[in-house]
C-alpha positions in Angstrom: 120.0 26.3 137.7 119.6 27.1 134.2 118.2 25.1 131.6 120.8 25.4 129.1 123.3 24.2 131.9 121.1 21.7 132.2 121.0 20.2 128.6 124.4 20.8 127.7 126.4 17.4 126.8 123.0 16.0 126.5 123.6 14.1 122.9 127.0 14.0 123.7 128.6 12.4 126.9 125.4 10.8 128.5 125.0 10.1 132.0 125.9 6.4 132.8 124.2 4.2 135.3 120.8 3.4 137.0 119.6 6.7 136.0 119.4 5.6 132.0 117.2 2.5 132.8 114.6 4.6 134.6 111.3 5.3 133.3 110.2 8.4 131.7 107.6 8.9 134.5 110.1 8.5 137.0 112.5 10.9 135.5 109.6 13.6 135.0 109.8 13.4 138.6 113.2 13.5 139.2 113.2 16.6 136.9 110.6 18.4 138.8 113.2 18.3 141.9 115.7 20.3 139.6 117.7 17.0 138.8 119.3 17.8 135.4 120.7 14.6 135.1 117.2 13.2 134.3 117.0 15.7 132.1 119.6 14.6 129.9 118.1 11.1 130.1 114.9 12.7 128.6 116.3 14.9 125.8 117.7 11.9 124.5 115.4 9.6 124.5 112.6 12.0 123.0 114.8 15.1 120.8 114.9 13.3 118.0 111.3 12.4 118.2 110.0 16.1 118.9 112.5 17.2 116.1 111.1 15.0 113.4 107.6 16.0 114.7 108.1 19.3 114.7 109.7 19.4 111.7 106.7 18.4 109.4 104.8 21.6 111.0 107.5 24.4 110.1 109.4 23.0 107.3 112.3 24.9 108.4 115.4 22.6 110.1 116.8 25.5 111.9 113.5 26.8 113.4 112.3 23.4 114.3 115.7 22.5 116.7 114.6 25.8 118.3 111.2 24.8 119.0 112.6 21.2 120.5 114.9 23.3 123.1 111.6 25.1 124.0 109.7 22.2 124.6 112.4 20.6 126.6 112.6 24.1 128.6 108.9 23.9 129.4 109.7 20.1 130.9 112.2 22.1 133.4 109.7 23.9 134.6 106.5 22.0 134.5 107.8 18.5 135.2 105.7 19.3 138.7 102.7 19.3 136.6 103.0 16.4 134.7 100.1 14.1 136.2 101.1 10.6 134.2 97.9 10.2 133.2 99.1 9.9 129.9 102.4 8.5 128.6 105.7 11.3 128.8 105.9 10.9 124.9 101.8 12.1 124.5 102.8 14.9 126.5 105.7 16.1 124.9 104.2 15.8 121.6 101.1 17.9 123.3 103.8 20.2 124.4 105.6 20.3 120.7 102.4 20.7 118.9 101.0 23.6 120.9 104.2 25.6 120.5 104.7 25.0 116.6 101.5 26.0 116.3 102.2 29.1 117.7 105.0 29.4 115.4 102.6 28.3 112.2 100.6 31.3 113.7 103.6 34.0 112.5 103.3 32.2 109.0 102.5 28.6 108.0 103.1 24.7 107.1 103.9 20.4 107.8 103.3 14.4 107.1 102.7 9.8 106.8 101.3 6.0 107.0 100.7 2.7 107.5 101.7 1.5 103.7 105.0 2.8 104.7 106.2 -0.1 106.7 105.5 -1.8 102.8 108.1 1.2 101.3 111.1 1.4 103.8 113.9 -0.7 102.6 115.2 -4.2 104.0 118.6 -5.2 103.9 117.5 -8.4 101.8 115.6 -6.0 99.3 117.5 -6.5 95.7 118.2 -3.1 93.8 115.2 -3.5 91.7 113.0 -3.9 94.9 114.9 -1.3 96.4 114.4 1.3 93.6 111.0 0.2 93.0 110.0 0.9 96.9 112.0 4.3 96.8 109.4 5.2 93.9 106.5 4.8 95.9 107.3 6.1 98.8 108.0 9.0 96.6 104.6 8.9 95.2 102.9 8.3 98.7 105.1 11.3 100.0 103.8 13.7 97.4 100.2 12.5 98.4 100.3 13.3 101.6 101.5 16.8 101.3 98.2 17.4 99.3 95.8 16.6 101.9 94.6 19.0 104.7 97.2 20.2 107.7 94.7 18.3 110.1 94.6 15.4 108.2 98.4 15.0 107.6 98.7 15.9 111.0 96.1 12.6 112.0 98.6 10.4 110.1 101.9 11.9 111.4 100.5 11.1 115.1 98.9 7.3 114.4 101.7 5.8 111.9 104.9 7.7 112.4 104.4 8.5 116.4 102.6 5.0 116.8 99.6 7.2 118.6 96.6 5.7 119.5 93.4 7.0 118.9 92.9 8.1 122.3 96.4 10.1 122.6 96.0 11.4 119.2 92.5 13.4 120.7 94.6 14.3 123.6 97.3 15.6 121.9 95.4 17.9 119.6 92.4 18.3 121.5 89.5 17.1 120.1 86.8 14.5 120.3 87.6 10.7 119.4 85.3 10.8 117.1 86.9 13.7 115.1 90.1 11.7 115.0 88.1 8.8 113.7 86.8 10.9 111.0 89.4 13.0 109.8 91.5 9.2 109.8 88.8 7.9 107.4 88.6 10.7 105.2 92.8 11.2 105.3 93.4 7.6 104.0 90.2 8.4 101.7 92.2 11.3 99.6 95.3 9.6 99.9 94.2 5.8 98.3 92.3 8.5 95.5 95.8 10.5 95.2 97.6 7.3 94.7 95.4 5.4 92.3 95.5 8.8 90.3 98.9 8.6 90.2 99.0 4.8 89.1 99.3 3.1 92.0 96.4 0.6 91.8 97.1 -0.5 96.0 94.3 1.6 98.0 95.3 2.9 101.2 93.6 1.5 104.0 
């Protein structure tokens, strides 16, 4: 069975039943017995999520849908290694970020943070507030794309992927302690970039 065959209708007519309200482990498993049902399950829950993560690594929309069918190819054929000792969603970012590496390898680039929940826009915002959130988020945006790829690449994982500490070393591979320290000095730069730019809120 192929993987495309698999995938196909994935985003678009869904399987129906008990198969959606299983867990990601569970479908892993199901997977790794050639089930391309589960599959489907899986590529919707988590396409969009690889896609967005992705995304900030290659800058490039077209390239980083590519990379998300690869990732989902590698789950065909290594759901039998999948040893849940970490959540489905650690693994395919682990997954994700080794192969847009790989990618970054044959040229090069990639986001974000806490203070966003205080930017993104609620219904019961006015048009002032509104405006004046879009201009910081702005601000923080272009922040972030001036610190280091590792550092951007700390926040992505911790405040837009909801990481923790612990996942974020697995994921990329090094100590907890690193992550610690590249966090402390990434919302370091970024409360300096945004005071620079006249926003007297530090980031921490």
């Amino acid at each position: 069975m192929q993987y495309s065959q698999a995938v196909t209708g994935a985003t678009a007519d869904r399987p129906r039943g008990a198969v959606q309200e299983t867990s990601d482990e569970a479908l892993v498993l199901s997977i790794a017995t050639g089930d391309k049902q589960a599959l489907q399950v899986l590529f919707g829950r988590h396409n969009v999520r690889v896609y967005r993560f992705v995304l900030r690594f290659l800058n490039d929309e077209a390239a980083a849908e590519d990379l998300v069918s690869e990732v989902f190819f590698d789950v065909w054929r290594q759901a039998s290694r999948f040893e849940a000792r970490s959540q489905v969603s650690t693994w395919l970012l682990a997954i994700a970020r080794n192969k847009a590496l790989s990618a970054l390898r044959r040229r090069s680039t990639e986001e974000l943070d806490d203070e966003v929940a205080e930017f993104i826009e609620d219904p019961a915002d006015n048009p002032e507030v509104t405006m004046h959130k879009k201009q910081r988020s702005s601000i923080l945006a272009d922040c972030l794309t001036q610190l280091s790829a590792a550092h951007r690449e700390i926040i992505d994982l911790v405040y837009y992927h909801e990481k923790s500490i612990d996942e974020v070393a697995e994921i990329i591979g090094v100590p907890q302690n690193t992550v610690k320290t590249r966090m402390f000095y990434a919302r370091k730069r970024i409360a300096e970039l945004m005071n620079g730019k006249g926003l007297d809120r530090a980031f921490v």
